[in-house]
Backbone bond lengths (Angstrom), bond angles and torsions (degrees), N, CA, C in turn:
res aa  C-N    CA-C-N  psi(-1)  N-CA   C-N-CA  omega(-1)  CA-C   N-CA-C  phi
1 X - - - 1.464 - - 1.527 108.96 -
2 X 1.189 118.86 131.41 1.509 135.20 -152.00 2.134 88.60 -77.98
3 X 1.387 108.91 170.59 1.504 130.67 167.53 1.509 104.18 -56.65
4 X 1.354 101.51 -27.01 2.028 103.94 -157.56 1.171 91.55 -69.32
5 X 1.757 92.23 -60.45 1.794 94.32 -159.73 1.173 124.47 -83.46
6 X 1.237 138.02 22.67 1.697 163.57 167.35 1.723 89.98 -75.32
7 X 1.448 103.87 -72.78 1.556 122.78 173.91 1.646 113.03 -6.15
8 X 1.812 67.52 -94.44 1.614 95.61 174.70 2.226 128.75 -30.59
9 X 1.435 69.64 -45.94 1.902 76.59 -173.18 1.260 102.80 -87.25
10 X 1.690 135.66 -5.71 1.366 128.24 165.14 1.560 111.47 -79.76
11 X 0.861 89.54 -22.54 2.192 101.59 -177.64 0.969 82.25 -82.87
12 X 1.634 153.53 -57.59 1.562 132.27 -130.60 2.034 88.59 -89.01
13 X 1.590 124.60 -41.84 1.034 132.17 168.08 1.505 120.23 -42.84
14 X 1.356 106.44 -57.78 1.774 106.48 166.68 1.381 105.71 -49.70
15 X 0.886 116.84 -82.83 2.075 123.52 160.67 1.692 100.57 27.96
16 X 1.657 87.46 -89.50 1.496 107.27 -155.37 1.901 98.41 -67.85
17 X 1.141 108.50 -30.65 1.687 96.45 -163.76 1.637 103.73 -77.92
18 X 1.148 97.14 -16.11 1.918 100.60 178.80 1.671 101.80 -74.51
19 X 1.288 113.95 -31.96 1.624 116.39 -164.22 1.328 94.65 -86.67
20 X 1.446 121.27 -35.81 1.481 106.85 -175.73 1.697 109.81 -89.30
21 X 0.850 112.76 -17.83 1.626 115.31 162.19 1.529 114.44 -74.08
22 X 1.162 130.00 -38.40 1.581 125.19 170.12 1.541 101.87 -61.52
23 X 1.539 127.91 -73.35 1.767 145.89 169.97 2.334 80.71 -21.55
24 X 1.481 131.92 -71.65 1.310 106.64 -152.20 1.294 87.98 -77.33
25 X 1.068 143.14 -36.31 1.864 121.76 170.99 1.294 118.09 -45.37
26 X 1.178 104.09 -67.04 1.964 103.07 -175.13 1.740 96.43 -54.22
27 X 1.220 156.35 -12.98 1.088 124.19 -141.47 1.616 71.14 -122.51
28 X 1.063 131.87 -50.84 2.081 135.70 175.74 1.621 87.51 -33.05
29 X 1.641 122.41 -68.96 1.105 127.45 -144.53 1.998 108.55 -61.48
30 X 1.594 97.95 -38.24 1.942 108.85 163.36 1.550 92.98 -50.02
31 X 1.123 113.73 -88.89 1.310 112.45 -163.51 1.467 143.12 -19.45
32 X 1.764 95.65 -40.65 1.237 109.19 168.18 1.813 113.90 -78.46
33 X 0.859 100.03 -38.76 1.506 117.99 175.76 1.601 94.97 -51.72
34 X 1.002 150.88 -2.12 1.495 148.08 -179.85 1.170 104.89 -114.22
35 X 0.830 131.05 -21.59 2.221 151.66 -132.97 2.007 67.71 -108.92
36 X 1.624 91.95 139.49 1.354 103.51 171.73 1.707 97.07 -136.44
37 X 1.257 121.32 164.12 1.126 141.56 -178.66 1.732 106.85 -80.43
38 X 1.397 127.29 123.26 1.609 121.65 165.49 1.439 109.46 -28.69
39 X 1.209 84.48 137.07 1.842 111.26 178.87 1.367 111.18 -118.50
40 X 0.916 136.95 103.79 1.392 138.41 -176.23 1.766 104.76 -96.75
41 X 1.414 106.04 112.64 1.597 123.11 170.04 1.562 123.12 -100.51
42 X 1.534 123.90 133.21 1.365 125.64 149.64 1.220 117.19 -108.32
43 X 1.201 101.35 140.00 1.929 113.41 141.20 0.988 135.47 -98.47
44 X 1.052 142.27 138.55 1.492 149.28 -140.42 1.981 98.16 -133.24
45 X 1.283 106.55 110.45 1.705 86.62 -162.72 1.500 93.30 -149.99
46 X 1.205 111.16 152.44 1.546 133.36 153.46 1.822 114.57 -76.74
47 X 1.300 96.86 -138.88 1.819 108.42 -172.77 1.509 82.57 -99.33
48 X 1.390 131.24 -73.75 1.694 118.12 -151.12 1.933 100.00 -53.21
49 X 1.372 123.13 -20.17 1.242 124.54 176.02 1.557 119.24 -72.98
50 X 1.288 97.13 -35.62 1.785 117.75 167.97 1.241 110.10 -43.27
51 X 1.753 109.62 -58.51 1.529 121.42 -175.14 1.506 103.06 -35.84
52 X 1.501 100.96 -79.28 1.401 131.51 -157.29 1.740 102.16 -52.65
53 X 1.146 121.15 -47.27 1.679 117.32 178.64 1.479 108.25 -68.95
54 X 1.187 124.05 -43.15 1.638 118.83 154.80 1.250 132.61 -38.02
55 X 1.526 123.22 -56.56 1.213 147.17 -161.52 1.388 115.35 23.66
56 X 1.054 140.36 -94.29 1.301 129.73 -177.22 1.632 118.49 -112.60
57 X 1.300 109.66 40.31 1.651 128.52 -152.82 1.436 79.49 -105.00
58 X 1.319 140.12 144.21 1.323 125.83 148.68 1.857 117.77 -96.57
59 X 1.205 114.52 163.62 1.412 101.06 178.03 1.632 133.37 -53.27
60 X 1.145 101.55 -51.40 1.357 100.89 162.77 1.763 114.90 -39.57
61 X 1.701 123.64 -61.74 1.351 114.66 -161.46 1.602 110.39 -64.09
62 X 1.368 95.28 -16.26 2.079 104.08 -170.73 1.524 97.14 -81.51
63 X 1.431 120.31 -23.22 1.672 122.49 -171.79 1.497 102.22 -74.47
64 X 1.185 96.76 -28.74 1.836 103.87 -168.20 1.272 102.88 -97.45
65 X 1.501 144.84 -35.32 1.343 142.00 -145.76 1.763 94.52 -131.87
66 X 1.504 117.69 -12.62 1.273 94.53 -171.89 1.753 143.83 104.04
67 X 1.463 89.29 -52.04 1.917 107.06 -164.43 1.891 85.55 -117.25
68 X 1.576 86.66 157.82 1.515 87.07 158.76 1.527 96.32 -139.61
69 X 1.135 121.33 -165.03 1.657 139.70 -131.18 1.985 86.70 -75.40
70 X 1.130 129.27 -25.79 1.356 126.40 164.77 1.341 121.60 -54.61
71 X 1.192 114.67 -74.21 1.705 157.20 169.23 1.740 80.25 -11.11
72 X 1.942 93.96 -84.96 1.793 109.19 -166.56 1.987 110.43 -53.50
73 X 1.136 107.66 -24.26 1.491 91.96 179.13 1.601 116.30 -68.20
74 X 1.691 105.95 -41.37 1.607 93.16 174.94 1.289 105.97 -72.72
75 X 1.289 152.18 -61.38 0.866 163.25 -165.82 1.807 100.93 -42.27
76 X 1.453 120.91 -29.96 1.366 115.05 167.61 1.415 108.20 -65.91
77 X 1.322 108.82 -56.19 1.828 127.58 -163.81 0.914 93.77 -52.15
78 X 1.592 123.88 -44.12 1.597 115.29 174.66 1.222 124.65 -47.02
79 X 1.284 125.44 -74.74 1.283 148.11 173.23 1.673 109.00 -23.11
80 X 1.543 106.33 -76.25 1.465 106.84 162.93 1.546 125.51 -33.25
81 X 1.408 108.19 -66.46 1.646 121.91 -158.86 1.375 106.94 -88.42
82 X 1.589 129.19 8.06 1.301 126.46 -160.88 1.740 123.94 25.09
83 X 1.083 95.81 61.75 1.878 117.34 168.34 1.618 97.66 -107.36
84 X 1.651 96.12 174.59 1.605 109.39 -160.69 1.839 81.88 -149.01
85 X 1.348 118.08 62.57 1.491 114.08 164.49 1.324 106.00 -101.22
86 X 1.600 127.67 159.11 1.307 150.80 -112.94 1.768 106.31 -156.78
87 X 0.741 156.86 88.08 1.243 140.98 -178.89 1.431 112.04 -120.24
88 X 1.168 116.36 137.04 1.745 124.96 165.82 1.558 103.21 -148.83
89 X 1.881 98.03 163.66 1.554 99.77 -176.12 1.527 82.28 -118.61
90 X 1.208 89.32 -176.86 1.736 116.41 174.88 1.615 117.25 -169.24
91 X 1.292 115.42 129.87 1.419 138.58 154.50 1.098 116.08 -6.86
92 X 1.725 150.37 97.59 1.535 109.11 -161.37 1.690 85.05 -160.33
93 X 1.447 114.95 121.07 1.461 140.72 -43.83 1.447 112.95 -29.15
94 X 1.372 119.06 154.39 1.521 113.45 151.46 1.379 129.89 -70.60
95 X 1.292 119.45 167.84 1.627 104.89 177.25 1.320 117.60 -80.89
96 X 1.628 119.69 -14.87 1.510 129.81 162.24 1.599 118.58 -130.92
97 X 1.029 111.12 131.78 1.475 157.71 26.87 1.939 109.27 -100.48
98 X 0.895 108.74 -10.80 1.756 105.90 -166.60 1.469 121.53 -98.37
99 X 1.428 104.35 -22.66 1.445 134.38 171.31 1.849 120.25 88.08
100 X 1.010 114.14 174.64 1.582 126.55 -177.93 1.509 125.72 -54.08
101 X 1.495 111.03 33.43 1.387 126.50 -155.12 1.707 123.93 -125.10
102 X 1.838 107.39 93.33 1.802 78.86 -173.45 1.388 94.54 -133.50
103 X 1.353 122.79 84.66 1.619 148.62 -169.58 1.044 100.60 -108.32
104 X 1.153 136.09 160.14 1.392 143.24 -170.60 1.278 107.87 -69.01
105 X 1.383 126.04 -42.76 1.178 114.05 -168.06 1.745 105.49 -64.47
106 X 1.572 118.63 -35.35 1.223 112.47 -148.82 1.794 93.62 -93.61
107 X 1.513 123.79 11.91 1.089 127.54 -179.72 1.750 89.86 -81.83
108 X 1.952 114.06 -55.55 1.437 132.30 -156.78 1.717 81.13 -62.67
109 X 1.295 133.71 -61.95 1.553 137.11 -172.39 1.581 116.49 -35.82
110 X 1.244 115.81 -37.35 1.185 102.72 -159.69 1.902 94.39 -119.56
111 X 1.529 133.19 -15.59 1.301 130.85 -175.21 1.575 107.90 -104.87
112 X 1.566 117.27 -22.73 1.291 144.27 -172.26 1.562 109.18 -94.62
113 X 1.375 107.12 -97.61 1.649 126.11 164.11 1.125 115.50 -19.86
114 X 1.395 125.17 -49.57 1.586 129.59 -141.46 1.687 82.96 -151.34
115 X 1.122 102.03 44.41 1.891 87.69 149.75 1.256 145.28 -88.03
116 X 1.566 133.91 -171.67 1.223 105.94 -142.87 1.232 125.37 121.22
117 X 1.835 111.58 152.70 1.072 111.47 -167.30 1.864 106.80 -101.27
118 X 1.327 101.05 25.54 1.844 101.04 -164.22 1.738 89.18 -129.60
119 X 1.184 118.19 133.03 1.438 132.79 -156.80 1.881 91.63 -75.60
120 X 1.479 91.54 157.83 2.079 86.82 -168.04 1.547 91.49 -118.78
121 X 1.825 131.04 111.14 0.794 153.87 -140.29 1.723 112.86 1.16
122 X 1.169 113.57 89.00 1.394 158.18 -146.01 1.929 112.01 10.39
123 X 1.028 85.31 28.01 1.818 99.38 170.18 1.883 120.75 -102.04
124 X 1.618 112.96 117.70 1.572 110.48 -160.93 1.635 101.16 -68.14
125 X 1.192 84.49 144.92 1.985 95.74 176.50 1.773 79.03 -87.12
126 X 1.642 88.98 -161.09 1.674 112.37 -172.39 1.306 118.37 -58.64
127 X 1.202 89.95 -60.14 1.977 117.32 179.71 1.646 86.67 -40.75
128 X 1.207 108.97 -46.95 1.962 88.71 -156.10 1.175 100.10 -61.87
129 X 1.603 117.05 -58.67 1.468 138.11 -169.32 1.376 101.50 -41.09
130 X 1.139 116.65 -63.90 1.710 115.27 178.52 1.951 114.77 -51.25
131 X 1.002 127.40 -53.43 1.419 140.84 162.27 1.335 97.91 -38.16
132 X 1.460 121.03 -72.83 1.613 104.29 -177.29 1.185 132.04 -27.28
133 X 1.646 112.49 -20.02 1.899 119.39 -139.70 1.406 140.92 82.57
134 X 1.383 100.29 -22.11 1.857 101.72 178.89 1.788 107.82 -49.06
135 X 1.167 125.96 119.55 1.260 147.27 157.85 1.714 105.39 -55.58
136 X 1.508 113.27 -68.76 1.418 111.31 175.11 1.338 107.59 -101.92
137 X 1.320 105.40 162.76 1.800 121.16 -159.49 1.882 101.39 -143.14
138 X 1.585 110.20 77.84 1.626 105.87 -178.21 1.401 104.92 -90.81
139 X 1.741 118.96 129.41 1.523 132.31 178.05 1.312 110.54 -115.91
140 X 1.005 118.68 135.84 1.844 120.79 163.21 1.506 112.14 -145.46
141 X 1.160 88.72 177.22 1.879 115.86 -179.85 1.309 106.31 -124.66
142 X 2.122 90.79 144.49 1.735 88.57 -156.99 1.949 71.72 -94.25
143 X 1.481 107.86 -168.13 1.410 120.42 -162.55 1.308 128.77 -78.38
144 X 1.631 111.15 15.99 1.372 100.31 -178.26 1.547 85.14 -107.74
145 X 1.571 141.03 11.47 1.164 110.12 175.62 1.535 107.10 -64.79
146 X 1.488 126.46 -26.94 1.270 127.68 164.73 1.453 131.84 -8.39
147 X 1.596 120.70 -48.77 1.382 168.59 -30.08 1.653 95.83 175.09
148 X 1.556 101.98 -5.99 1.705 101.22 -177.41 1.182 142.46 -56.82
149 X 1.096 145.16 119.12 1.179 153.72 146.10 1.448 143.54 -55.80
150 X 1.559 129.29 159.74 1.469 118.47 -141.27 2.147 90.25 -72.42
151 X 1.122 115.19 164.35 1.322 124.71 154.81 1.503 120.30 -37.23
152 X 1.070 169.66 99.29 0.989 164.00 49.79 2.067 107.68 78.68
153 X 1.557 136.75 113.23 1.215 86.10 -174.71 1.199 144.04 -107.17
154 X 1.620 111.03 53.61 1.593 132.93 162.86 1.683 81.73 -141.20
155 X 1.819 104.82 131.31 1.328 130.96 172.18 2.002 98.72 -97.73
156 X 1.486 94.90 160.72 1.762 87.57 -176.06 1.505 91.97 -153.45
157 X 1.533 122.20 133.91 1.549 107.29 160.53 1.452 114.60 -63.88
158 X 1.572 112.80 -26.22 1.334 107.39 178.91 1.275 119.07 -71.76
159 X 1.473 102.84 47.12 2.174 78.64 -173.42 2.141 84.77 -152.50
160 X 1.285 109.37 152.89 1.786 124.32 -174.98 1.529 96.55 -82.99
161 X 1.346 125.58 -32.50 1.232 127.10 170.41 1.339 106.58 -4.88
162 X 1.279 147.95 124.82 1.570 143.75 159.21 1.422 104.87 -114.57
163 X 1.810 83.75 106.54 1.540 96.01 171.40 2.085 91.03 -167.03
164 X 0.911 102.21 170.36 1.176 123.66 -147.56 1.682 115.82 -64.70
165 X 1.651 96.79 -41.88 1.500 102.14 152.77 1.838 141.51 -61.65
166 X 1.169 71.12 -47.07 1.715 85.15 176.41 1.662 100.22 -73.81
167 X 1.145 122.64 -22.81 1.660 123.08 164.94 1.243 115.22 -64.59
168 X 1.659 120.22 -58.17 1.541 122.93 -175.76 1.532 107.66 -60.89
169 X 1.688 125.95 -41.01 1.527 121.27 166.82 1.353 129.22 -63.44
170 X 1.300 108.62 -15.47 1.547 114.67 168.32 1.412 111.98 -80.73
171 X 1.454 118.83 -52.53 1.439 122.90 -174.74 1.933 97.70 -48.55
172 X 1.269 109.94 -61.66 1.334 112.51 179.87 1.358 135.18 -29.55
173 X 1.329 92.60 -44.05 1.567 108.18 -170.19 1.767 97.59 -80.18
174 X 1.476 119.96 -38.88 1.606 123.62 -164.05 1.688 96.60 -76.57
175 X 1.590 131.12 -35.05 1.120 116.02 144.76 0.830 139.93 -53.12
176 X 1.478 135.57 -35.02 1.762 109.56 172.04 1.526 92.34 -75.82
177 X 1.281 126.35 -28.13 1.885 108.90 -171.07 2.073 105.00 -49.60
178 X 1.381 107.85 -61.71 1.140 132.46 -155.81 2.394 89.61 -51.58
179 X 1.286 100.98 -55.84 1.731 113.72 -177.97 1.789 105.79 -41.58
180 X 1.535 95.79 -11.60 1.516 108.13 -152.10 1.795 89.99 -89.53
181 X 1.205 107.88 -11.00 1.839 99.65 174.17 2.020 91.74 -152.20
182 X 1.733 85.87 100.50 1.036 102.94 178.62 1.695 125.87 -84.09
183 X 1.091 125.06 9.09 1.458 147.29 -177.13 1.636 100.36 -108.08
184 X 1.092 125.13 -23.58 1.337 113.38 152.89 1.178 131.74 -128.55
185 X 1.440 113.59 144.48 1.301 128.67 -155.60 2.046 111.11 -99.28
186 X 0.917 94.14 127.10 1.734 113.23 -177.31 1.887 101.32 -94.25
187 X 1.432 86.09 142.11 1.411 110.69 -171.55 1.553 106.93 -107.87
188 X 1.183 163.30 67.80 1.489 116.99 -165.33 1.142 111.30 -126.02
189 X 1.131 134.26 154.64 1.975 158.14 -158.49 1.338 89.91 -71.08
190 X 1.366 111.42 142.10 1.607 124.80 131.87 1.257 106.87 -72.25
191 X 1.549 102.41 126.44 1.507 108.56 -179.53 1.634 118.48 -33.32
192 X 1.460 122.99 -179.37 1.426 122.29 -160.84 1.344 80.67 -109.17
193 X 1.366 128.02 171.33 1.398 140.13 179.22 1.585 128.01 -92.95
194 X 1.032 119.81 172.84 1.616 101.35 176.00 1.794 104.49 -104.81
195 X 1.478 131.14 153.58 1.501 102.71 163.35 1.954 100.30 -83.98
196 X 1.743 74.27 -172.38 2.093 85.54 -152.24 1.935 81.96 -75.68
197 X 1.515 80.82 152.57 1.650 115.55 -170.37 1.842 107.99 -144.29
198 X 0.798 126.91 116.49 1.255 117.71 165.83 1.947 104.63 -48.90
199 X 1.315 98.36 -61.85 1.476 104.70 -159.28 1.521 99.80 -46.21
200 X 1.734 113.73 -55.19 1.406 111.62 -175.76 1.745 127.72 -47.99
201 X 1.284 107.31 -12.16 1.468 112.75 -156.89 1.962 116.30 -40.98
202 X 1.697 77.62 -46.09 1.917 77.45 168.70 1.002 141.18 -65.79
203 X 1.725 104.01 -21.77 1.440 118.98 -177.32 1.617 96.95 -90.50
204 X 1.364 148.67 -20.11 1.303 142.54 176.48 1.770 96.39 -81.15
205 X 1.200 127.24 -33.42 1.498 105.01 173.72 1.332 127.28 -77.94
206 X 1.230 111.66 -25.97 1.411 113.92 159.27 1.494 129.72 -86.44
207 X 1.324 122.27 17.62 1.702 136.63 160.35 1.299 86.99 -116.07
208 X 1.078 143.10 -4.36 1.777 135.96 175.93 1.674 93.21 -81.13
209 X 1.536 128.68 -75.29 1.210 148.20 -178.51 2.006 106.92 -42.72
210 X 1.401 97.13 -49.31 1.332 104.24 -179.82 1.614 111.05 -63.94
211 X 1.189 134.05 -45.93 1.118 131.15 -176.84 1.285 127.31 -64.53
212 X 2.029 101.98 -36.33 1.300 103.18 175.66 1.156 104.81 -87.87
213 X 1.455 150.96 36.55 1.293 149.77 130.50 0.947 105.30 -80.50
214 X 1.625 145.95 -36.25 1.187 134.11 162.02 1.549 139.86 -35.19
215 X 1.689 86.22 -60.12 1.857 112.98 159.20 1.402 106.18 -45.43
216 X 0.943 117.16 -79.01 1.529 140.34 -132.46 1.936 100.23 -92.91
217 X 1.451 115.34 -41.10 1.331 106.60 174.35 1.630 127.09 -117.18
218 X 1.533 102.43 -13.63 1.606 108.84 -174.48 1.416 108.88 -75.17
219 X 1.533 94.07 -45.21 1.786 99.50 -147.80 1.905 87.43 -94.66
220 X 1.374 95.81 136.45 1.511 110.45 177.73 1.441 109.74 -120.10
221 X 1.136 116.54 139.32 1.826 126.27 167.29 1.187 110.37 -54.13
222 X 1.290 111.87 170.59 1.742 119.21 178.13 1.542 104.91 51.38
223 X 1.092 150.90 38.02 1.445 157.06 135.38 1.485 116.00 -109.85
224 X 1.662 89.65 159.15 1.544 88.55 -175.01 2.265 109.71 -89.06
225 X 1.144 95.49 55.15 1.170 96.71 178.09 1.778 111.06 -137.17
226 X 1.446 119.97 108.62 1.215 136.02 172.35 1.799 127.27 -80.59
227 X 1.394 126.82 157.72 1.005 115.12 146.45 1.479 113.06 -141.22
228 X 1.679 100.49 168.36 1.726 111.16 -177.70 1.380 96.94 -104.74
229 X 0.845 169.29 121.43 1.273 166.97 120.08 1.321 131.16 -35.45
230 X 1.264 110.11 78.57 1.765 141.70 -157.67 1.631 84.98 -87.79
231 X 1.184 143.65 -47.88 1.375 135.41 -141.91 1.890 84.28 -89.33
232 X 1.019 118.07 -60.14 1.744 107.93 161.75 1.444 119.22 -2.68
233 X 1.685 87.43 -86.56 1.495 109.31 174.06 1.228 118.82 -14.77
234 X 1.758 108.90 -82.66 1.400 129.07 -168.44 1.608 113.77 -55.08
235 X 1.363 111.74 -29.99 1.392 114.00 -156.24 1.835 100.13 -107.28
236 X 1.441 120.16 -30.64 1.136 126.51 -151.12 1.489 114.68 38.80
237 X 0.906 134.28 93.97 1.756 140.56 -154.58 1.446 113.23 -20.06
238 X 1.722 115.73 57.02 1.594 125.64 130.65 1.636 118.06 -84.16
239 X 1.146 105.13 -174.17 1.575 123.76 165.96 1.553 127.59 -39.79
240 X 1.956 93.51 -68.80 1.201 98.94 -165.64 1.898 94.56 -120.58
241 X 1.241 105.39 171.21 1.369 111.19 175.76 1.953 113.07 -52.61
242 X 1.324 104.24 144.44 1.769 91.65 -156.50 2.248 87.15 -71.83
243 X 1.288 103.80 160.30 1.630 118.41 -179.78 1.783 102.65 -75.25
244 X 0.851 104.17 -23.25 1.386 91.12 167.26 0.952 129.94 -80.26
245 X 1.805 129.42 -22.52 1.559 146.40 179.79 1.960 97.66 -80.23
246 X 1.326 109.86 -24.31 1.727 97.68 -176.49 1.263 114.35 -84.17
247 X 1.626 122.10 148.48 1.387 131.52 -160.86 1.948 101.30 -74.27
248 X 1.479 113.59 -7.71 1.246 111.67 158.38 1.114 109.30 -173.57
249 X 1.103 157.30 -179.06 1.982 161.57 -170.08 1.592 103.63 -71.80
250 X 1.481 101.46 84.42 1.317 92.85 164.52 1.485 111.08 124.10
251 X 1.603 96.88 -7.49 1.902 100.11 -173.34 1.378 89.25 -116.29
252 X 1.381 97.55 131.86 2.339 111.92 173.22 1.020 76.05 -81.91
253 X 1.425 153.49 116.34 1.499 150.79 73.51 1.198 114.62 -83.66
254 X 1.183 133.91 149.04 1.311 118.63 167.75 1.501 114.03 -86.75
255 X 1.318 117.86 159.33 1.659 123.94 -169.21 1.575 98.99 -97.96
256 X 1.622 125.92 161.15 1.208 126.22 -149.95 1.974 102.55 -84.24
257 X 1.335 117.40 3.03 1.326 116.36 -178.80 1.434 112.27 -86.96
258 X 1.357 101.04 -27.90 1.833 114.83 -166.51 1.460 80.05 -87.55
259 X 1.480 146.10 -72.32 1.483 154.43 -159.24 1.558 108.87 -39.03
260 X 1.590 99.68 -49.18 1.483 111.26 169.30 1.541 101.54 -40.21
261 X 1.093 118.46 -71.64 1.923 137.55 -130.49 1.708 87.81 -78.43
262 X 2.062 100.63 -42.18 1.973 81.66 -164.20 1.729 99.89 -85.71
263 X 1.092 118.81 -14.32 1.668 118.08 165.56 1.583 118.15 -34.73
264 X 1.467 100.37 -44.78 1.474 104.24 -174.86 1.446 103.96 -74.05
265 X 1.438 109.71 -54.56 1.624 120.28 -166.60 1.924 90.64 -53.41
266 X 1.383 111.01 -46.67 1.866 89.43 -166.47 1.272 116.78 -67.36
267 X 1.639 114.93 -24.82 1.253 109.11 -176.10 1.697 95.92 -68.15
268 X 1.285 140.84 -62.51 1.432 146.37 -164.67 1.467 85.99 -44.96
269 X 0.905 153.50 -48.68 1.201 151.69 -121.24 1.826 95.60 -101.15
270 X 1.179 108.92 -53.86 1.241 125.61 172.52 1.653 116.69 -40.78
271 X 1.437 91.00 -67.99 1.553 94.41 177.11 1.637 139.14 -59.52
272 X 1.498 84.18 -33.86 1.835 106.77 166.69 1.434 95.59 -50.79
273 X 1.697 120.70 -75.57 1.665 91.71 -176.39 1.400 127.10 -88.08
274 X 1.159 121.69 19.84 1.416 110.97 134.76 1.208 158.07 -47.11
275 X 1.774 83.93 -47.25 1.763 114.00 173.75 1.720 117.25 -84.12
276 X 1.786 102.13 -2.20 1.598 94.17 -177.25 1.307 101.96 104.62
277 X 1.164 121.33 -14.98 1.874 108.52 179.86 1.542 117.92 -102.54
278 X 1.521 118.14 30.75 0.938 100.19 174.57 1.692 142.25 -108.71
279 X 1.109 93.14 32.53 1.467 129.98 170.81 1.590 120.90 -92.72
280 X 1.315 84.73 -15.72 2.054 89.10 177.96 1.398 106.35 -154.16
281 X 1.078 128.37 6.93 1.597 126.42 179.16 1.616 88.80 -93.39
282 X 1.453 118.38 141.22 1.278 137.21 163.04 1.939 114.21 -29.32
283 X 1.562 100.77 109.42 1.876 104.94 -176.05 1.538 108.70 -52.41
284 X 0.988 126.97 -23.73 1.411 133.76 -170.64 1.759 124.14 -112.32
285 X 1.857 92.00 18.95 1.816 102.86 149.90 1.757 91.16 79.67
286 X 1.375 123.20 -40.70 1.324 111.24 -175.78 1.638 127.49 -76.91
287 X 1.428 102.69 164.79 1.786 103.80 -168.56 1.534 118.01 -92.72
288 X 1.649 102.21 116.63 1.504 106.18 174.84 1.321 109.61 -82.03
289 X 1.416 121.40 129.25 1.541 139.22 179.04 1.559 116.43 -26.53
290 X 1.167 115.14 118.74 1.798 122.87 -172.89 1.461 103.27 95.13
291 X 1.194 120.49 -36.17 1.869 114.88 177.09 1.050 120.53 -42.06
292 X 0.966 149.73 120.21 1.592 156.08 -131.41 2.261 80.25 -130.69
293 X 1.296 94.99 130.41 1.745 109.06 156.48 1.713 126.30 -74.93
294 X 1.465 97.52 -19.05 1.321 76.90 -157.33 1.763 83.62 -123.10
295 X 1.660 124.95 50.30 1.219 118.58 174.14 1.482 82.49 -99.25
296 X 1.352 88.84 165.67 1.796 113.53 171.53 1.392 114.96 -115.69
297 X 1.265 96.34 -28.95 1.879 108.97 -177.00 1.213 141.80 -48.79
């Protein structure tokens, strides 16, 4: 074999090992390009929130393993999608010192009222929450915010009154608070539902009306403020929470089949605005037909 063609086939060899060394760069460089930075999440929850982070975990398996039916969904997405998201709940108010209360007003009371970097009878306002690190910030109401009453006729954020005004001035005020730390992103529930009551009927049309002012006029795109829409869920757009979703005829808890189903939807729900889609991915965590799960785009 001649000088040439020695040549030749060492150049054609350099060739290929440069192309297949660029091909494992560009393909490292995708990879990382998917690779997201830790996300650190809370929930902020009562008992109907208890349900839902449990979901079909029973106590015993969460005593032994830790996570319940929330926990394991990111923790799947992880696994699959190579993400590094974070999730924990928390108690929020406690039942001592501040009491059994997480209504809008006493959300505006203690992140609003009492802001600040010094905890408001030992419960963290924003400032703390943000200082901790949490990236996402999930809030809800357990089911008697439902529980409304007629207008009053002067409404006040300053007042526990639950009724519809003093609701829309509270929500208001916890939005511009929340705009106030724009690096993290807020999650928050449509209230939980009531089950059907004759007596309640007035108070379910006016948390019916109230919510879809929530939907429809509070929450704006292009901010860092999301919602899941749990009151959807429970109710599928009736009155009261449907009788099959309650843990028995007549109790707003949810029962462990529905807890299962919205476990999944909150975790999806989560990640959508994590990933940037939560401005157009479905408010209520579930999949509209052709939506692909595992886009990032």
């Amino acid at each position: 074999m001649s000088k040439g063609t020695w040549a030749l086939m060492i150049t054609c060899l350099i060739v290929c090992l440069s192309s297949i060394i660029v091909v494992m760069s560009d393909c490292s460089s995708a990879s990382e390009a998917h690779m997201t930075k830790p996300v650190n999440i809370l929930l902020l929850h009562h008992s109907t929130g208890k349900n839902i982070w449990m979901g079909s975990v029973s106590k015993l398996a969460h005593r032994l393993t830790g996570r319940g039916s929330v926990e394991r969904a990111i923790a799947e997405w992880n696994s699959i999608n190579g993400t590094d998201y974070h999730i924990q709940a928390r108690v929020f108010p406690q039942k001592e010192p501040y009491g059994w209360r997480n209504y809008p007003y006493d959300y505006w009371n203690i992140w609003v009222n009492n802001a600040g970097n010094t905890p408001f009878m030992e419960e963290p306002t924003l400032e703390i929450l943000s200082d901790q690190g949490f990236d996402v910030i999930c809030w809800k109401h357990c089911y008697p915010v439902c529980h409304i009453d007629e207008d009053p006729a002067i409404v006040s954020a300053d007042s526990p009154y639950k009724c519809a005004g003093n609701y829309k001035l509270q929500y208001i005020a916890l939005k511009e608070k929340m705009r106030q730390f724009p690096n993290t992103k807020f999650i928050v529930w449509t209230g939980a539902a009531i089950a059907n009551s004759p007596k309640a009927e007035a108070h379910a049309r006016r948390a019916a009306i109230f919510f879809k002012w929530v939907r429809e006029e509070w929450d704006e795109p292009g901010d860092n403020i999301f919602l899941w829409d749990f009151y959807q869920l429970e109710t599928e757009g009736e009155l009261f929470m449907k009788e099959q979703y309650c843990r028995e005829p007549g109790n707003s808890h949810p029962n462990k089949e529905f807890s299962k189903k919205a476990a999944q939807l909150f975790a999806r729900r989560v990640i959508d605005v994590i990933e940037g889609r939560g401005d157009r991915a479905p408010i209520t965590g579930e999949i509209h037909e052709g939506q692909l799960r595992d886009d990032k785009n």
